[in-house]
C-alpha positions in Angstrom: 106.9 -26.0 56.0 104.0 -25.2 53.4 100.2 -26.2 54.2 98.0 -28.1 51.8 94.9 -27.2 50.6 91.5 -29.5 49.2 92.4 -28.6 45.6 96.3 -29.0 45.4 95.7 -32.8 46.7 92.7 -33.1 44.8 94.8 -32.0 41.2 97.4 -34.1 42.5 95.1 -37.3 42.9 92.7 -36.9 39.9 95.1 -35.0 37.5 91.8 -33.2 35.7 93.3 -30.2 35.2 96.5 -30.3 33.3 98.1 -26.8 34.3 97.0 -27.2 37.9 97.7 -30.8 38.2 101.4 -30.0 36.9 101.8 -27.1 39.3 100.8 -29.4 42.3 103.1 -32.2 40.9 105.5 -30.0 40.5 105.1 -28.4 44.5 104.9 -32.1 46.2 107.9 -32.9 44.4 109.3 -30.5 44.9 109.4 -30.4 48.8 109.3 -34.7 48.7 112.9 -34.8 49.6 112.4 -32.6 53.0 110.9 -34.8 56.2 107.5 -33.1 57.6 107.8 -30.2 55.4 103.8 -30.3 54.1 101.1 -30.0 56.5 97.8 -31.6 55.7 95.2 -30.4 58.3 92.2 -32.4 59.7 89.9 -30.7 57.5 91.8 -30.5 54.4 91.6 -34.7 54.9 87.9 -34.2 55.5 87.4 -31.8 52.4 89.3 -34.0 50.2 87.6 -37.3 51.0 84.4 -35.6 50.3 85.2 -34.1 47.2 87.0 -37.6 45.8 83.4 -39.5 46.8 80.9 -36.7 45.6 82.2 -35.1 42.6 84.4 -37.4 41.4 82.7 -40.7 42.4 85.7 -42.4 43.7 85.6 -46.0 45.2 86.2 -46.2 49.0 89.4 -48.0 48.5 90.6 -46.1 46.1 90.6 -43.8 48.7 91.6 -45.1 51.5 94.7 -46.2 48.9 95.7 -42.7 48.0 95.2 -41.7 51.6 97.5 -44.5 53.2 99.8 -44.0 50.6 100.2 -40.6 51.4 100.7 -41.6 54.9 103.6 -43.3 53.8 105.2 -40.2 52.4 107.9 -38.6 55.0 107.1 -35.2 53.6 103.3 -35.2 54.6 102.8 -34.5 58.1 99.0 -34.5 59.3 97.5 -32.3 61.8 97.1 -34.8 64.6 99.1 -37.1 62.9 98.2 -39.9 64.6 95.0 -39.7 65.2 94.6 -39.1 61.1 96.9 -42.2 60.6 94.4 -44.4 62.5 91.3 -42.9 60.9 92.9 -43.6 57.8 92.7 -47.0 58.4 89.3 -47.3 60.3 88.2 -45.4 56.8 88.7 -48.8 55.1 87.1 -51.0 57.7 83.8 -49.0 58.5 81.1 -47.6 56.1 81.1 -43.6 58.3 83.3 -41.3 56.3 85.9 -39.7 57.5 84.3 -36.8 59.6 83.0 -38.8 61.9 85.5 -41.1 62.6 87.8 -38.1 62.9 85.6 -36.8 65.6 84.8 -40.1 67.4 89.1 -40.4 67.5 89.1 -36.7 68.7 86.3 -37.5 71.7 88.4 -40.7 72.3 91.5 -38.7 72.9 90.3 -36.0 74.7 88.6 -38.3 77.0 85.1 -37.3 76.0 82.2 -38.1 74.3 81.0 -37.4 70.5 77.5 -36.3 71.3 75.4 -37.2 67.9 72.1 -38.1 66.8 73.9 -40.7 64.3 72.7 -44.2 64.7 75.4 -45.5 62.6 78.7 -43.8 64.7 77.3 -44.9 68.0 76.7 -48.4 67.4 80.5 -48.5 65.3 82.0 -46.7 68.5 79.5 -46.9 71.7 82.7 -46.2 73.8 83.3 -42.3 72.3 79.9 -41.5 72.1 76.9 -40.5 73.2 73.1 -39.4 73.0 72.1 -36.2 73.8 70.2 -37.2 76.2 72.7 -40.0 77.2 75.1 -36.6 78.1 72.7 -35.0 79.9 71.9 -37.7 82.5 75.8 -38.1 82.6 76.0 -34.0 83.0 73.5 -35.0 86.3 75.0 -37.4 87.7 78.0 -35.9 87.6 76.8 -32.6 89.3 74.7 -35.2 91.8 78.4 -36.6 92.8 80.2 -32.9 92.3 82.4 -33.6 89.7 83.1 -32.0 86.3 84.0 -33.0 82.9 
């Protein structure tokens, strides 16, 4: 198994660099045939999203194209895989990018809350996060009771 990084996907998806774009052609073709054998991590998805909006100016859905398609791909193997698969998705149907619906999925998982100031990520998922202050009160009333977590 090989791991990805932001700039191989990134020449792969934009091919603006000739030589590099070839060599990272050349790599995920390479290792295409063999099930799960590229890891993409959490933040190389993160990393990569960012990069295709900000320097490249990239449409949302062109995105969340080239990511479901990759999805697709036997080969690619996330690092939570399904919790990136169904980000992947929510990418296309909410306006946050892909941070913070990466980190409301990880709160939801882990049976916590996403403590944020964002406005935007509570009110798209009230039911994985939180205020800071909303966690504190919840931090009282839970040592109030005598339970944890």
């Amino acid at each position: 198994m090989i791991v990805l990084d932001t700039n191989v996907l990134v020449r792969y998806v934009t091919q603006d660099d000739p030589e590099q774009a070839g060599e990272a052609s050349q790599l995920i073709e390479t290792y295409d045939s063999v099930p799960n054998s590229m890891l993409i991590p959490n933040e190389v998805i993160i990393e990569t999203v960012w990069v295709l909006e900000s320097a490249y100016k990239r449409a949302r859905i062109e995105i969340q194209t080239f990511l479901h398609q990759m999805a697709q791909v036997e080969s690619f193997t996330f690092q939570d895989d399904n919790l990136v698969r169904e980000a992947i998705q929510a990418f296309g149907a909410t306006p946050l990018d892909m941070a913070d619906i990466l980190l409301a999925f990880l709160a939801r998982k882990n049976k916590a809350n996403l403590v944020t100031f964002d406005k935007e990520l509570r009110d798209t998922f009230p039911q994985y996060t939180a205020t800071p202050t909303e966690a504190i009160r919840l931090a009282e009333s839970q040592e109030e009771r005598g339970t944890t977590s």
